[in-house]
C-alpha positions, -999 to +999 in steps of 0.1 A: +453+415+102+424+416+124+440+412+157+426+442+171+387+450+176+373+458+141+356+486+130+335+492+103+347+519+080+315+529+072+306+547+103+331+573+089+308+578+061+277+579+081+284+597+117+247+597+123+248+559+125+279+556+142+268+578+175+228+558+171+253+524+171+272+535+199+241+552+219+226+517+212+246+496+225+257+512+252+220+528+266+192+509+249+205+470+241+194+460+276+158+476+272+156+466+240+168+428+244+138+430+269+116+446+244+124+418+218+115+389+239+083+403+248+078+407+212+088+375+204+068+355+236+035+376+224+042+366+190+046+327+194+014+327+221-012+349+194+003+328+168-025+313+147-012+303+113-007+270+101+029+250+094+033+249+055+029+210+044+055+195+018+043+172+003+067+138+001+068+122-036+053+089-041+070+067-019+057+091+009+093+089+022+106+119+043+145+120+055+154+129+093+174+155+105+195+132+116+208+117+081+206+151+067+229+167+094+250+135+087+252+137+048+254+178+046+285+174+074+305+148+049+299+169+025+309+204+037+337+193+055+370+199+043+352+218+016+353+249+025+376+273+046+351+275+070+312+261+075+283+254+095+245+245+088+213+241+113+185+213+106+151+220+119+123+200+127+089+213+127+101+243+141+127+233+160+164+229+160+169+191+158+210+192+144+240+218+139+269+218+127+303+243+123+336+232+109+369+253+095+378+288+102+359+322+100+395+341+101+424+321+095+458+322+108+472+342+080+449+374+093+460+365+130+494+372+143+492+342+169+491+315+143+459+301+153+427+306+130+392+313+148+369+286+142+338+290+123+308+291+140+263+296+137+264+330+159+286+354+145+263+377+114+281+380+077+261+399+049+237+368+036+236+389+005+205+377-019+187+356+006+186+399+019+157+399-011+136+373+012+134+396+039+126+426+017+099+407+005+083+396+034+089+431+046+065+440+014+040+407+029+042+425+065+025+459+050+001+443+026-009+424+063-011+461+074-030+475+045-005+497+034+006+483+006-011+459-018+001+436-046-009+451-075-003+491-063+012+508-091+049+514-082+048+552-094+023+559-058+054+556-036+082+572-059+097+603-049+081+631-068+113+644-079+122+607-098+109+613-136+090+581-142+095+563-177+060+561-192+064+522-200+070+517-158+036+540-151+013+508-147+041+484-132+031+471-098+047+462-068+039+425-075+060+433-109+091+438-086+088+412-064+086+388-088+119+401-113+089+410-143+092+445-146+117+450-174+145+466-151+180+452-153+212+456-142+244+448-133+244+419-100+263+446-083+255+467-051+263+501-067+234+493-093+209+499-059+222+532-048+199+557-045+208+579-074+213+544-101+174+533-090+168+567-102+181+565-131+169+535-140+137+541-132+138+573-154+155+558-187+126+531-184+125+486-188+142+464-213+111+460-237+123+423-243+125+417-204+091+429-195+067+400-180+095+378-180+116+366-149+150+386-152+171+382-121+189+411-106+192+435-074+177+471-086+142+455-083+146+449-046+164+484-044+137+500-054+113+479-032+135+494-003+121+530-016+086+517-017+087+504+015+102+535+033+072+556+017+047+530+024+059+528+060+063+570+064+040+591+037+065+618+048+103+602+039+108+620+009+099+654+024+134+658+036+166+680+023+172+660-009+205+658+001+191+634+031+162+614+015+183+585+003+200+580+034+158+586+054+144+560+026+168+537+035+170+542+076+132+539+078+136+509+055+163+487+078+136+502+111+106+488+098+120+455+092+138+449+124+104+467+143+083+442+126+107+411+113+130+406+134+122+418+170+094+396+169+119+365+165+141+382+197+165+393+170+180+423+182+203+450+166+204+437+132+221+461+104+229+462+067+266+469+075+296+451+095+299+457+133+313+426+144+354+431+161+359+394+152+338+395+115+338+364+094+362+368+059+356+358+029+388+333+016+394+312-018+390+277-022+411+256-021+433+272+004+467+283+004+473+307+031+456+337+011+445+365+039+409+371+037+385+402+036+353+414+049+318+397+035+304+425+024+331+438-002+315+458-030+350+467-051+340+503-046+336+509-007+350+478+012+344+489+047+313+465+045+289+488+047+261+481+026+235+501+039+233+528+006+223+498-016+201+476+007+170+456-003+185+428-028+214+425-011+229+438+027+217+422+056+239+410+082+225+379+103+238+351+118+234+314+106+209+311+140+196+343+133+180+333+100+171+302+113+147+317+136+134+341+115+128+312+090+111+295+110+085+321+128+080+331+096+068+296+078+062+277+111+056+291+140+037+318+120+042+348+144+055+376+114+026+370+086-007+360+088-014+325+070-035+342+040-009+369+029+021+344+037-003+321+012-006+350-009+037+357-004+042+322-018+020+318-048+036+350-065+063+329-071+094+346-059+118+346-041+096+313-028+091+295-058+075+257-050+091+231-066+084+196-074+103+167-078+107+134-072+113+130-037+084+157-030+083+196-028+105+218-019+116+256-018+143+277-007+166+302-024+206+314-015+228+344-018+269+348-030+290+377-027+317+373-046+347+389-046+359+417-069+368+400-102+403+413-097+410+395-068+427+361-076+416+335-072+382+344-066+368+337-029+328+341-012+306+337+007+272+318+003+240+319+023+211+292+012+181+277+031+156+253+022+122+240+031+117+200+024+088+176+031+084+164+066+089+199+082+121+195+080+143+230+073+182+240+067+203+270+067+241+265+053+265+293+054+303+291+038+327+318+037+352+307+005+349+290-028+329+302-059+302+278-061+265+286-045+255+258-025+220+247-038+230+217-056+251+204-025+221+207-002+194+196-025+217+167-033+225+161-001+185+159+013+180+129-019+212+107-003+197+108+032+164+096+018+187+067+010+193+063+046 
């Protein structure tokens, strides 16, 4: 039951965070709510990058927002326990949507679910490696990082490095070519696995070759932290995982996400009213919290962060989206060029009604838990400027097919 305000179980396991939380919200959310719209009113004003430009297929034919809104509304509703999507126009919101519940009224003692709605964060989970990796686009902007650096410059010294990953590069990572796999887990991006994995060395037969899976983007998150502080790793080993990954979630709301006015954001659940996660169909299962790993289900995701863990609301990513590839306040336009020719996570594709990219996350749920519920994050960029964002918390389907699907019927409009 969630009747009372919700707590996330992981600030037991991390005090520090709990009292910097608390401290937070109580002391600094004003000062830093103002900080964040400076940020973000500087950012749009020096802005000087260029929209991206889909191109439309032969027929030169673009669909609205309008008849997208319209086609991805008949389709999501009574779909899914609970729903919502945003439709942008050249960076804009031009349509939104919210339908179903975000807790039902089997985890509410007065009968009546809470509805679903675009403001209220759940762990986006994989869409998590699209801000990691314009987290890596933000320091090759600052000249601390570059494409091809070899990964081994940024490793903790105390990590034994497999020969075979000595001249693999951060562009290697990014990408899913460097030979590392792994379960699509979050306990495979804990400090101590990335480790290990880095020390026991790549699948010979995956090397060069696209091989999706989260340790590549855990490891990004150590790359990062050193890239951002040469010193991370020169604490009590007992405390580097937990330093490598604080200065990791900093950096990106310093340089991400304040600049969009997003404030606050974490990799764990802090919400008293948090979205759940519920089978479809429906029958009156109770639900649980987003970020469920099977092993610690407080949703607290903040040990394995990088390819999975973020926390943001359905507007949230919207605007980040959106400064990002429009407004172009985060990157400058040659590495954001640079960001979308390597191919992942923003691979370009064509078909016939024109280009298109995008990507999605689901978190499913333990595969002991019957029948199987999640939650799915996707967004996608189409021609015409136009941009969604769809977030469901039930079913086990991802929901690319239903969006790009739904984009071709409102052509038809």
């Amino acid at each position: 039951m969630y009747d009372g305000v919700f707590y996330a179980g992981g600030f037991n396991r991390n005090p520090i965070m709990y009292i910097f939380i608390v401290s937070f919200n109580h002391v600094m959310r004003p000062a830093f709510r103002l900080l964040c719209f400076t940020s973000y009113l500087a950012a749009t004003l020096c802005a000087n990058a260029q929209n991206i430009v889909l191109h439309a297929g032969n027929d030169a034919k673009y669909a609205t927002a309008k008849d997208l809104a319209s086609v991805l509304k008949k389709h999501l509703t009574d779909s899914a326990v609970g729903w919502a999507f945003e439709v942008w126009k050249k960076g804009s919101l031009a349509a939104s949507d919210e339908g179903g519940f975000k807790i039902t009224a089997a985890d509410l003692s007065n009968n009546t679910g809470l509805p679903f709605d675009r403001v209220t964060r759940m762990h986006i989970a994989s869409v998590s490696k699209s801000i990691t990796a314009i987290a890596v686009a933000k320091l090759v902007e600052q000249r601390k990082l570059n494409w091809d650096d070899k990964i081994s410059k940024y490793l903790p010294s105390t990590w034994v490095i497999h020969p075979m990953f000595l001249g693999t590069t951060v562009k290697d990572l990014l990408t899913m070519k460097s030979g590392l796999d792994g379960n699509l887990d979050a306990v495979s991006s804990c400090y101590d696995s990335l480790k290990q994995h880095i020390q026991d060395g790549p699948d010979t037969n995956k090397i060069g070759k696209f091989n999706y899976q989260n340790i590549s983007y855990g490891v990004l998150r150590i790359i990062i932290a050193r890239a951002v502080d040469s010193t991370v790793f020169n604490n009590n080993a007992s405390t580097v995982a937990l330093s490598a990954t604080n200065t990791y979630q900093q950096f990106v709301n310093q340089y991400l996400f304040s600049p969009c006015g997003i404030a606050n954001a974490f990799c764990m659940e802090t919400g008293t009213r948090p979205v759940l996660v519920y089978p479809f169909p429906y029958n009156g299962q109770h639900g649980y919290i987003t970020g469920r790993t099977g092993v610690n289900d407080d949703g607290n995701l903040s040990d394995y962060v990088g390819g999975l863990g973020w926390y943001l609301s359905l507007h949230e990513l919207s605007i980040f989206l959106n400064n990002v590839f429009y407004k172009g306040s985060i990157l400058n336009e040659k590495v954001r060029t640079e960001l979308l020719q390597n191919g992942f996570p923003f691979k370009l594709n064509t078909v016939s009604f024109g280009e298109y990219f995008g990507t999605g996350g689901d978190w499913m749920a333990p595969i002991n838990i019957k029948p199987r519920g999640g939650i799915h994050a996707y967004y996608y960029f189409f021609p015409g400027n136009i941009m969604t964002v769809v977030f469901v918390n039930s079913g086990d389907r991802g929901l690319r097919d239903l969006i790009i699907n739904s984009y071709t019927e409102a052509l038809k409009n």
